[in-house]
N, C-alpha and C positions, 0 to 999 in steps of 0.2 A: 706337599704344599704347606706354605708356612705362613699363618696370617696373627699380625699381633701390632701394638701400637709402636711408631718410631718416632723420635723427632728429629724431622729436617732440614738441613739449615736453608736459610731463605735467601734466595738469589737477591730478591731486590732491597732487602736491609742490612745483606752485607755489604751490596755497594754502598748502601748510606752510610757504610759505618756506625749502623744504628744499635746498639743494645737490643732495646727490648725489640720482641718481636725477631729475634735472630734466628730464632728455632721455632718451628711451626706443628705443633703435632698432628700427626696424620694414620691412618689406619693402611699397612701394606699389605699386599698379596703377594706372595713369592715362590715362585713354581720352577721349574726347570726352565719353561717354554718364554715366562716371562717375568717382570717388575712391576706392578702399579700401587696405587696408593687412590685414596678420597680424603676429604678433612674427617668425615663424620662416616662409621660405619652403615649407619642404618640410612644413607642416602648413596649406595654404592655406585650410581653413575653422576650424581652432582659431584664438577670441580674434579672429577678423574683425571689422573695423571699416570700414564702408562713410559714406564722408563726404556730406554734403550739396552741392547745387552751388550752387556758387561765381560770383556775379556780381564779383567783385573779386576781383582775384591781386596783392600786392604784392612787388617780389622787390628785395632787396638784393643787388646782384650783389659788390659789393666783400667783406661780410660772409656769402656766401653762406646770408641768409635767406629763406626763404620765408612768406607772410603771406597764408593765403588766410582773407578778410573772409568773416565769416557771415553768408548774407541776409536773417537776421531779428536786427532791431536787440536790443543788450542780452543777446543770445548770444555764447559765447566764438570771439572766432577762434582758428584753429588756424595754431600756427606751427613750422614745419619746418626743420633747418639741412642741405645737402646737404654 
């Protein structure tokens, strides 16, 4: 189990095309069985977001991205910067 802070890009200020607010920091949980995240550790079920699993992980290690591919095609992937 691997829990540490990540930041995630935000669905609804990338359609804005917005700047700020692009990246959202969030506290993740990551375990074999699954993905979740909260904004604030110490409120571990307010605003929980438990992710889908992930048959593809892509990571930029130079740019420290992460790029986990959604398994159902024409869904958005979710991309995280450590």
């Amino acid at each position: 189990e691997i829990r540490c802070h990540l930041w995630e890009r935000s669905y609804f200020y990338s359609k804005a095309r917005a700047r700020a607010h692009a990246f959202q920091l969030r506290w993740f949980t990551i375990t074999p069985q699954k993905i979740s995240s909260v904004p604030d550790r110490n409120s571990p079920t307010k605003h929980a977001m438990v992710y889908p699993l992930f048959d593809e992980i892509h990571v930029d290690v130079k740019r420290r991205i992460i790029q986990l591919v959604h398994p159902v095609e024409k869904k958005r992937d979710f991309v995280l910067i450590a």
